[in-house]
C-alpha positions in Angstrom: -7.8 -57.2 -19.9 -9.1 -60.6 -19.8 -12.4 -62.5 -18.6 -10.8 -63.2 -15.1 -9.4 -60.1 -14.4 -12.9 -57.9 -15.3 -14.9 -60.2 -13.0 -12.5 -58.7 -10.2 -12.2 -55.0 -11.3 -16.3 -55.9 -11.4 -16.3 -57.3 -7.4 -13.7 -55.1 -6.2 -16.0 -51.9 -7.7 -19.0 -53.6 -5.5 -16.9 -53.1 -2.4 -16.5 -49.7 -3.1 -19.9 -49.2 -3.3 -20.5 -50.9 -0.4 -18.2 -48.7 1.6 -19.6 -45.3 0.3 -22.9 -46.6 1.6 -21.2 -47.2 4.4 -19.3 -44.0 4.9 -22.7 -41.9 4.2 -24.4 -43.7 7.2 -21.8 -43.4 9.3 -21.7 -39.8 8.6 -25.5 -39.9 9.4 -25.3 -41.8 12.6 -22.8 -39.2 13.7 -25.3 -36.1 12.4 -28.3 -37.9 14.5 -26.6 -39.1 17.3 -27.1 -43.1 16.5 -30.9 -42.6 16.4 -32.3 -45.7 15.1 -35.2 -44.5 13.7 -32.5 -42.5 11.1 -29.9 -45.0 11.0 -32.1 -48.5 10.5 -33.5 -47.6 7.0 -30.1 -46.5 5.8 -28.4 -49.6 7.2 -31.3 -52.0 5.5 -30.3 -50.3 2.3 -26.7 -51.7 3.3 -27.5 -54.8 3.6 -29.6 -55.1 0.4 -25.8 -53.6 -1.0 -24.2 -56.8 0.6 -26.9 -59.3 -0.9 -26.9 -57.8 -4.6 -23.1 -57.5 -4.1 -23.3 -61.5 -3.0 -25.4 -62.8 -5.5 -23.3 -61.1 -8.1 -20.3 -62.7 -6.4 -21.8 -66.6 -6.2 -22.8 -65.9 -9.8 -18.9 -65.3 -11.0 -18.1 -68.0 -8.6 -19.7 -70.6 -10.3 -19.1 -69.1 -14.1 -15.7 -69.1 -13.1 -15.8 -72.6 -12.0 -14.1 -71.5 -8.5 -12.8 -74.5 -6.6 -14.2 -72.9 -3.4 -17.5 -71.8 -4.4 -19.1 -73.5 -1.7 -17.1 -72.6 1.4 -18.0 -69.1 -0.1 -20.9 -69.3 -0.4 -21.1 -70.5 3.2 -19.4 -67.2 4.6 -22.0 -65.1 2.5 -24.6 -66.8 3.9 -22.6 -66.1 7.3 -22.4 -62.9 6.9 -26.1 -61.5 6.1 -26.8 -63.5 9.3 -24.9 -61.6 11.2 -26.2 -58.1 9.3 -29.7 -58.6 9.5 -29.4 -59.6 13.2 -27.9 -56.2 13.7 -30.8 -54.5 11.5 -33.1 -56.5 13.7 -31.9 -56.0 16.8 -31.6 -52.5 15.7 -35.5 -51.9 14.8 -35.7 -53.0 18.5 -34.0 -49.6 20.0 -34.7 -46.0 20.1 -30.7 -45.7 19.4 -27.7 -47.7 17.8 -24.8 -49.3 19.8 -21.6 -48.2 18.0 -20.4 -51.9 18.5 -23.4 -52.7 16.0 -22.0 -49.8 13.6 -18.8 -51.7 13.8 -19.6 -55.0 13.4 -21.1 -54.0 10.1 -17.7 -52.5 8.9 -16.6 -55.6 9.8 -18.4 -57.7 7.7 -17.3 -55.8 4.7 -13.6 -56.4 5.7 -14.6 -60.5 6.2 -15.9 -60.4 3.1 -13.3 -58.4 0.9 -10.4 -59.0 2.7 -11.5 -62.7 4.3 -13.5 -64.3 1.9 -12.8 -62.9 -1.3 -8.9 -63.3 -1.2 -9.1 -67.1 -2.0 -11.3 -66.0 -5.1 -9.1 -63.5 -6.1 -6.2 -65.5 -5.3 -7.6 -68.3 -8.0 -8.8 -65.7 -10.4 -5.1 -64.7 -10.7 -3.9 -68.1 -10.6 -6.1 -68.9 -13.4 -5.2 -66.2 -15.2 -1.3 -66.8 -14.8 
């Protein structure tokens, strides 16, 4: 396996990560029926999944030389935005909107399928 392809198998391994975390607090906002005082500490921990997963990412982006690094980093930066508004708005409230549950879903699929398919799109390119 070469240099290229491990830096992949390494952010695609992230993702997963990221969507167990997910999964478990899903399964917890079910179990406490969207109580925010339950679901907001497991959601920060989330978030700090997507910014280690991020700053990973930016780091293989710029050893890698990615012609797109910017733009990418850009839609990161987007992103966490976006999630800690939710965790904000979500320290607010004595329960969680589903449409907040979903949003962060969403930006997992932004980023893995939306953002990350030009970088892995170039790392196979690269590696061609």
């Amino acid at each position: 396996m070469n240099d290229f392809a491990k830096v992949w198998e390494k952010i695609d391994a992230e993702h997963a990560d990221i969507m167990v975390a997910l999964n478990r607090a899903r399964v917890i906002a079910a179990e406490s029926a969207l109580s925010a005082a339950a679901l907001v500490p497991v959601y920060e921990a989330v978030v700090r999944k997507f910014e280690g997963h991020f700053a990973s990412e930016e780091r293989a982006l710029a050893e890698t030389r990615c012609p797109d690094a910017d733009s990418h980093r850009r839609q990161h930066q987007v992103l966490l935005i976006r999630l800690l508004s939710i965790c904000q708005q979500m320290r607010g409230g004595q329960s969680i909107e589903i449409e907040q549950l979903q949003l962060i879903f969403q930006s997992l699929l932004d980023d893995a399928i939306g953002a990350d398919a030009s970088f892995r799109d170039y790392l196979t390119s690269a590696t061609a």
